[in-house]
N, C-alpha and C positions, 0 to 999 in steps of 0.2 A: 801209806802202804809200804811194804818190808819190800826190798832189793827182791831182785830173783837173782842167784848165786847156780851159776852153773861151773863146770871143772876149770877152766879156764879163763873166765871173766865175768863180771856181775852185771846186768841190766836193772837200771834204775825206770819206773815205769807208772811214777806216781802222777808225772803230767801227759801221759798220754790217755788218748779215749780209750781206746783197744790194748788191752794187755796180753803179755804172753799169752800163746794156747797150744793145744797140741799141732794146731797147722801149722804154727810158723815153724814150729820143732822139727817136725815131719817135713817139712821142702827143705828147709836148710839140711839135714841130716841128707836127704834123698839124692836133691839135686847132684847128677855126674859130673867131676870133673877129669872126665877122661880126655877131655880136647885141650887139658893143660892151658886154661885160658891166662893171657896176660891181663887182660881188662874185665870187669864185671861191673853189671847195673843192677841194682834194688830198688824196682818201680815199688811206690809207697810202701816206705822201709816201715813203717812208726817207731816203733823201740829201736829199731837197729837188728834188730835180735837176727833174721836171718844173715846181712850183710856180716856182722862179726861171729857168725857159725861158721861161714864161706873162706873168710881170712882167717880163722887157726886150720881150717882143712885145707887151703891152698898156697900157691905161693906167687899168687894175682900179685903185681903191682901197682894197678888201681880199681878200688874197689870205692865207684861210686854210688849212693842211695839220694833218692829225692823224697821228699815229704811235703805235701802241701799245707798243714796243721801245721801252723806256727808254734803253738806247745810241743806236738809231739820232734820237731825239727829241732828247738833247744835241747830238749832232751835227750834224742839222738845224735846229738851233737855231744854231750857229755858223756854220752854213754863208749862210743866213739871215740873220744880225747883219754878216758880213761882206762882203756884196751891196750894190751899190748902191742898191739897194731897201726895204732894212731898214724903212725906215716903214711899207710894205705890205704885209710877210710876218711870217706867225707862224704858230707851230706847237704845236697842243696836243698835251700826251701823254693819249690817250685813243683807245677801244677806236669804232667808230663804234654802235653800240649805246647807248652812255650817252652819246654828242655829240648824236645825236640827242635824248634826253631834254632835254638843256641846251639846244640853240639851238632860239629861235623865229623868229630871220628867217631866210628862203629864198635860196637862192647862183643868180646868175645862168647861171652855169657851174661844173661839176662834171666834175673829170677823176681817174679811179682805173685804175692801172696794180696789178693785184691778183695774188693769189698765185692761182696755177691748177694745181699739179700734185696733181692728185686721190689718186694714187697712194701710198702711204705708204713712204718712200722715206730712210732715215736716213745723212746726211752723218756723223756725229758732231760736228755743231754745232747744240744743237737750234735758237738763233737764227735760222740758215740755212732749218731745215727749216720752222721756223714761217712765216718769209717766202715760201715757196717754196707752200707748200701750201696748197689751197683749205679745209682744216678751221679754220685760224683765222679765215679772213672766208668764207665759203659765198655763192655767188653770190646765193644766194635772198634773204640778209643785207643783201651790197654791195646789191639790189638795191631792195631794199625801203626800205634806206637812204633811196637815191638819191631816188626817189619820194615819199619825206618833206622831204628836205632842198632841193627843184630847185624853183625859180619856175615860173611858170604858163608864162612863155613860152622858159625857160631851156632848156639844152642839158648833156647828158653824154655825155662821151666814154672809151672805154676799148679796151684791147688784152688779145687773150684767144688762146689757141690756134685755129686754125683749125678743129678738126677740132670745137670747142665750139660753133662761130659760130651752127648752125643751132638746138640746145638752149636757147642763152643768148637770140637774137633772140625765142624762143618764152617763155621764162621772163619776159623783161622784159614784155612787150606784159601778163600777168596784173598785172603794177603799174601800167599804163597808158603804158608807154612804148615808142615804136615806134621803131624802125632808120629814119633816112633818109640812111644814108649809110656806104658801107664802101668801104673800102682793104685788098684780101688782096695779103700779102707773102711771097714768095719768094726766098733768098739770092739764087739764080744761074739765069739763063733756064732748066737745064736741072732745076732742083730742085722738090720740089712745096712748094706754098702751105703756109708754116706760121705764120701770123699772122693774124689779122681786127681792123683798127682800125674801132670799131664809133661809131656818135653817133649820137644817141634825142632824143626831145620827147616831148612830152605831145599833141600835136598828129602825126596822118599825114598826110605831105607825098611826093611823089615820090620812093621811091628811087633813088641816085644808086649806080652799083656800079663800083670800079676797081679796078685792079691795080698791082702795083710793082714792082718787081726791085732788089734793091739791087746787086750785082754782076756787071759783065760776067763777069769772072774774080777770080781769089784779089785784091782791091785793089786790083782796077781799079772803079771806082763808075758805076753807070748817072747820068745827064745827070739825068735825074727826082729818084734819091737824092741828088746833090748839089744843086737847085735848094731840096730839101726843107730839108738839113739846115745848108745856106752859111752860116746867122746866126753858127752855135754853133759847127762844128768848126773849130780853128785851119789847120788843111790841108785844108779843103776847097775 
């Protein structure tokens, strides 16, 4: 499988289950860093690809990712050494359950693009399917994570199905973390909402609620979608 070449650095992506998509594009693009974080986590990085979207947009001094796939963690480990960033980024192989145990400093910012297909659903790759499916990380888990691992005055952000948005915003506020700000996304003007880019505090603040469309038609890009995603894609 061919490199993905974006403006700034290339992701190798031939040993991971899950390859680019537009979600992980879409949080890394999205995610704010207006709280100027010095630290950031990428709960189940795979490729790397949001963690090194975060380090050309910031200027974090550690910016950690964990992967529990053994492939996709060498990988994101080369993908990572060969960035211009390399000082900044690293990546453990470890499950977020036992990172938690290990870290005692708190991440200013926390971004997890997670597996969410609930449904039991066999590729014949179990790889695939374990990346794919919320039985290996349970939102309850990611969540409760989160809640451990996020500064007092930090921020996380994540991308989940839409049709979860209302479940997952109720689940999270039981860890203490409230929704103040969503992005629901939609291929095509006439398509329905199938995404919810979600960000939480520990603090409730006004929610802010929009919308997106990525395509007019088949590749043609709404003015929004390419403002979002200009840094990264070579043709946009």
């Amino acid at each position: 499988m061919k490199p993905f070449y974006f403006k700034q650095f290339t992701v190798h992506q031939d040993r991971c289950a899950m390859k680019i998509g537009t979600d992980g594009v879409l949080l890394g693009a999205w995610t704010t860093l207006k709280t100027k974080p010095i630290s950031i986590l990428d709960i189940g990085t795979g490729t790397g690809i949001i963690a090194l979207m975060l380090a050309q947009r910031s200027n974090a001094k550690t910016i950690d990712a964990i992967e529990l796939d053994e492939w996709a963690h060498g990988q994101c480990i080369d993908n990572f050494e060969n960035s211009s960033w390399a000082d900044r980024l690293f990546c453990y192989h470890a499950g977020l359950d036992g990172f938690v145990d290990e870290i005692e400093e708190a991440y200013d910012l926390i971004v997890s693009n997670p597996p969410f297909y609930s449904e039991i659903v066999s590729s014949g790759n179990s790889s695939r399917d374990a990346a794919r499916q919320n039985k290996s990380l349970p939102f309850d888990e990611l969540l409760e994570g989160v809640s451990k691992l996020l500064s007092e005055n930090g921020l996380f952000t994540t991308i989940i199905p839409f049709k979860e948005e209302k479940a997952f915003v109720g689940l999270a506020a039981t860890f203490g973390l409230f929704v103040n700000h969503i992005l629901r996304v939609k291929g095509n003007p006439k398509a329905e909402l199938k995404r919810s880019l979600l960000e939480f505090g520990f603090k409730k603040t006004k929610k802010i609620e929009r919308e997106l469309t990525i395509e007019i038609k088949r590749h043609e890009y709404t003015f929004e979608y390419q403002e979002l995603t200009r840094a990264f894609y070579l043709k946009m």
